[in-house]
Backbone bond lengths (Angstrom), bond angles and torsions (degrees), N, CA, C in turn:
res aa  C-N    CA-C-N  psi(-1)  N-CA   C-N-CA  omega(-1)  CA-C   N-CA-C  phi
1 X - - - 1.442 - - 1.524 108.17 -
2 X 1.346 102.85 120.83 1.749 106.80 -175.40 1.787 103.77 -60.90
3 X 1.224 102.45 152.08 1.675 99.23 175.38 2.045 121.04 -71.42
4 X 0.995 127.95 -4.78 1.251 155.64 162.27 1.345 107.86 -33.85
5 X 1.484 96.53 -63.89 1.839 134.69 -152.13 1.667 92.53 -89.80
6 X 1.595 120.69 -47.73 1.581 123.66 171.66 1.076 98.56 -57.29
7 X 1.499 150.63 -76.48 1.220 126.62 -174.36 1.368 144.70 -63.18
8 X 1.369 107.59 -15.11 1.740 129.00 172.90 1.519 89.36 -67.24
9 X 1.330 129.29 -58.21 1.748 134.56 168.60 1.518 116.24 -42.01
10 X 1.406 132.09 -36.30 1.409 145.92 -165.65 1.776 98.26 -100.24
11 X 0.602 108.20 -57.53 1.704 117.63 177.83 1.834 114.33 -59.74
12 X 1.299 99.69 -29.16 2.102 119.73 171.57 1.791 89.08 -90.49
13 X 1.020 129.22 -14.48 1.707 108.49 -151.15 2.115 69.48 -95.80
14 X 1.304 114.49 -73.24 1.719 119.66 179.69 1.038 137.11 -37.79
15 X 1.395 112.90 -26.10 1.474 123.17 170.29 1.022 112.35 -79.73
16 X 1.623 124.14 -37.15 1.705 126.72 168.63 1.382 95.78 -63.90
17 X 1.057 146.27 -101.00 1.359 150.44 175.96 1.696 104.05 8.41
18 X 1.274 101.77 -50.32 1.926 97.84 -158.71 1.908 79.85 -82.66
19 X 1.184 123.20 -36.99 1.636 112.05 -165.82 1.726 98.73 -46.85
20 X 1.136 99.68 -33.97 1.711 100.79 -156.88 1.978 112.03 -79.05
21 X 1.430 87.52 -4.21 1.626 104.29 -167.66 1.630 95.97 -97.52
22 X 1.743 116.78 139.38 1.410 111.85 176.12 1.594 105.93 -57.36
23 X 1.132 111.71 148.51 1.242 118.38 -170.83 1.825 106.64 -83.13
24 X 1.430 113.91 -17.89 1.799 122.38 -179.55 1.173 106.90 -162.40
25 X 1.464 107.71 152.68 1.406 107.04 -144.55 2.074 84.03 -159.57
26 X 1.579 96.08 125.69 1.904 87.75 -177.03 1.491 86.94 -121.01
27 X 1.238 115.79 145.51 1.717 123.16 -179.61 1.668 92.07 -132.95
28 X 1.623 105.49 129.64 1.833 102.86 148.92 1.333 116.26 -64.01
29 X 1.075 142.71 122.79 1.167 153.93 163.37 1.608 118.44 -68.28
30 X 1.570 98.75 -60.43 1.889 112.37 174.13 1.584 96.56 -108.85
31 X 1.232 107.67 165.82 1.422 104.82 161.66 1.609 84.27 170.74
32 X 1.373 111.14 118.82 1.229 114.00 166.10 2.024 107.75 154.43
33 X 1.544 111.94 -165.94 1.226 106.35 -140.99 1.922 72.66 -144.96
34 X 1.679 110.42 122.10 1.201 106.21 -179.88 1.415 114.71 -159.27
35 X 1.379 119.39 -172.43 2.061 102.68 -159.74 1.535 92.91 -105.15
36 X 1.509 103.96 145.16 1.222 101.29 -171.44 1.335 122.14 -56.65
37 X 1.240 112.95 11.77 1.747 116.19 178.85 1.542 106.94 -96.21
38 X 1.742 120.16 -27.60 0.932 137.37 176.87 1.689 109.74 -73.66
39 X 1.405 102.08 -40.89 1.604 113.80 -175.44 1.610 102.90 -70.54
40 X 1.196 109.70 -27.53 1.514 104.22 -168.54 2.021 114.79 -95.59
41 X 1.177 104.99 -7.37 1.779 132.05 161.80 1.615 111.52 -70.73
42 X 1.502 88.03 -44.66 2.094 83.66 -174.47 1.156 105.41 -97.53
43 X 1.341 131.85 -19.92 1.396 114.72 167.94 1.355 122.27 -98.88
44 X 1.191 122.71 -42.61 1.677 98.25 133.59 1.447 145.79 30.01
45 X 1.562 85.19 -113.04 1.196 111.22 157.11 1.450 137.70 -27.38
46 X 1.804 110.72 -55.93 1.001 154.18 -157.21 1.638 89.65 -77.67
47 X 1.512 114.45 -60.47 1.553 128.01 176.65 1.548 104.68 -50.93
48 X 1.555 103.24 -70.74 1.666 105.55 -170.29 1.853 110.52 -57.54
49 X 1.129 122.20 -20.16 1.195 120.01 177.64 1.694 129.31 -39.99
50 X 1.805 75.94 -56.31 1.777 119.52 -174.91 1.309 102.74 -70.70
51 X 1.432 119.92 -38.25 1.643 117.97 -166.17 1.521 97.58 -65.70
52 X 1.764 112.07 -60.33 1.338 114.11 169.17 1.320 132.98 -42.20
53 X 1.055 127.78 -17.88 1.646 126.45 -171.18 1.335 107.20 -99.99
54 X 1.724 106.67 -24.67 1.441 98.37 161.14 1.477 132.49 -97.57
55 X 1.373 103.83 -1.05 1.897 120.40 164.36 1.388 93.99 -64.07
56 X 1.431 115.21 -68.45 1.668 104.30 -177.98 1.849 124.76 -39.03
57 X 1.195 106.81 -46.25 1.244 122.16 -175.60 1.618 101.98 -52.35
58 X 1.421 108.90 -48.29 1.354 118.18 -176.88 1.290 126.10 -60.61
59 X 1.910 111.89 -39.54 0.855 120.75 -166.49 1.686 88.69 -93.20
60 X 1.161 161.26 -56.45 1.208 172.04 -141.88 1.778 102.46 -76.78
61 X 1.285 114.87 -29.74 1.459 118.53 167.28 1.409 121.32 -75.76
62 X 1.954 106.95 -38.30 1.582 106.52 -174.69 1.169 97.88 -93.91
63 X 1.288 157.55 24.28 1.492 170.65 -169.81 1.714 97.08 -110.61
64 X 1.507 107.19 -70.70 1.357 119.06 -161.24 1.358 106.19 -87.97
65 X 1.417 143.74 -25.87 1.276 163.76 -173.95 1.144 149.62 -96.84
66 X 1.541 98.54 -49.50 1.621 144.94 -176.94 1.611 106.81 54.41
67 X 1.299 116.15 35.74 1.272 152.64 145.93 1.348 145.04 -73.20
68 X 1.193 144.45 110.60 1.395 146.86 -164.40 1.248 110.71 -84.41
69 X 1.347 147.57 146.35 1.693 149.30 172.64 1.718 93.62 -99.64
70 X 1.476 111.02 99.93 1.832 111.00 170.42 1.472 115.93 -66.27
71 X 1.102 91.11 1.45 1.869 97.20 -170.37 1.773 90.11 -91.11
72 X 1.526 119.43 -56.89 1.278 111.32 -179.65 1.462 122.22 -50.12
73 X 1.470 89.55 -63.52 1.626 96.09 179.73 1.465 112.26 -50.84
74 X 1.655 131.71 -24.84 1.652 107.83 -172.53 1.698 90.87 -86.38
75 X 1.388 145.12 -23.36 1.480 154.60 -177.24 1.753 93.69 -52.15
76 X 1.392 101.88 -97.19 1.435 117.47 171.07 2.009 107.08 -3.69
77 X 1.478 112.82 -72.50 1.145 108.64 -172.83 1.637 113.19 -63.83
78 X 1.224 116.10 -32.99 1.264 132.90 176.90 2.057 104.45 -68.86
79 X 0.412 93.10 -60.15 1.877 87.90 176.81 1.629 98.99 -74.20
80 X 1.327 130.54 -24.01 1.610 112.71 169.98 1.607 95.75 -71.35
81 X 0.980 113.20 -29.29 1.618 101.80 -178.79 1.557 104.75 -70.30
82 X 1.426 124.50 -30.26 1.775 114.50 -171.35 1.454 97.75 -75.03
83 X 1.171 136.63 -69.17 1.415 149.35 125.11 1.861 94.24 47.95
84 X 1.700 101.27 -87.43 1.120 109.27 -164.79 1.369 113.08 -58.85
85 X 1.975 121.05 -48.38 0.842 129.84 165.03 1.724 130.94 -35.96
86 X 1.258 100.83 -49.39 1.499 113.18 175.83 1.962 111.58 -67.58
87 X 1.710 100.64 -28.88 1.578 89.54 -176.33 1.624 103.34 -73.59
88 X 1.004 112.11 -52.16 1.757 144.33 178.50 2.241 94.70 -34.20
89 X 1.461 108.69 -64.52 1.416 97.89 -170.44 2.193 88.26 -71.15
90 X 1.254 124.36 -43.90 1.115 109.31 -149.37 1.874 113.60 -65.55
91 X 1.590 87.28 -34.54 2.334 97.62 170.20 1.504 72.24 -47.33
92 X 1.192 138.95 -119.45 1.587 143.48 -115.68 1.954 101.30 -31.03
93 X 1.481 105.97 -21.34 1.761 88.92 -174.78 1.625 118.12 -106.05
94 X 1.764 104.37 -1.18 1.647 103.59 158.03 1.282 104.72 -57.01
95 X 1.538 94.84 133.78 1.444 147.24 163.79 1.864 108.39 65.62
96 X 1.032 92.85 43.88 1.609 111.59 -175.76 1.720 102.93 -99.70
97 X 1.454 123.60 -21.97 1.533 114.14 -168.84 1.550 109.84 46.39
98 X 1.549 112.52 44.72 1.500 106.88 156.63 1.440 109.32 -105.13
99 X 1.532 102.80 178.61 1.581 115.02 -170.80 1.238 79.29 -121.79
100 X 1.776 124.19 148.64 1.255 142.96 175.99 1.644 98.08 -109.12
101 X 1.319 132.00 133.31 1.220 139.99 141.01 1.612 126.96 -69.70
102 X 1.425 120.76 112.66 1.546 115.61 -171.92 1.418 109.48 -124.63
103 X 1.431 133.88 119.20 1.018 135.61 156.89 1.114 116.84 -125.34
104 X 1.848 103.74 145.99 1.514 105.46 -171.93 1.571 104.35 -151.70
105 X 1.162 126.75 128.86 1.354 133.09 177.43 1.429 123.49 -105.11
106 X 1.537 123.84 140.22 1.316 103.67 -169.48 1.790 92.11 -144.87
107 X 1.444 94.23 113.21 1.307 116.84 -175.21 2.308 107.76 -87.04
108 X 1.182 87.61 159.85 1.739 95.99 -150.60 1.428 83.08 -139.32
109 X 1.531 116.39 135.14 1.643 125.65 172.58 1.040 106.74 -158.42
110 X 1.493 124.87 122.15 1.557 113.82 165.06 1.263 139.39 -96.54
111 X 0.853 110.07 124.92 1.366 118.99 -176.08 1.844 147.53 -79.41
């Protein structure tokens, strides 16, 4: 069997497979009511997570490549900007004894 024909076979075997898979899928991620010391841990977090996964990405391309991902690098600067934003509104609620409300949904589609 020419290799052509193995993948025309592998490529029919995945596409059935993905038919059978919901095609979108929305999950709450956050959802809840917490102290702004708590609010400022999960989103945070949530920020620095993302920054990291795309430093790796970055660094894991010019390692293996010697290539940059422009998609990471414009993300990265773009979430240091939420980052700042989120520290910037969250100082205004030290020592305020408020509760922050956070919801966040994170919708999934394949494509």
């Amino acid at each position: 069997m020419n290799q052509s024909l193995k993948q025309m076979q592998l490529d029919n075997a995945i596409n059935h497979q993905l038919k059978e898979i919901q095609q979108e899928l929305s999950v709450t991620l956050i959802d809840g009511t917490y102290s702004s010391e708590q609010a400022r841990d999960i989103l945070l977090n949530l920020v620095g997570s993302k920054i990291n996964f795309h430093n790796q990405e970055i660094f894991s391309l010019q390692e293996r490549f010697g290539r940059n991902s422009a998609h990471s690098v414009k993300r990265v600067a773009e979430l240091k900007q939420v980052r700042d934003n989120l520290i910037q509104y969250l100082n205004k609620l030290d020592n305020k004894q408020v509760n922050v409300r956070i919801n966040s949904e994170v919708h999934i589609q394949i494509l």
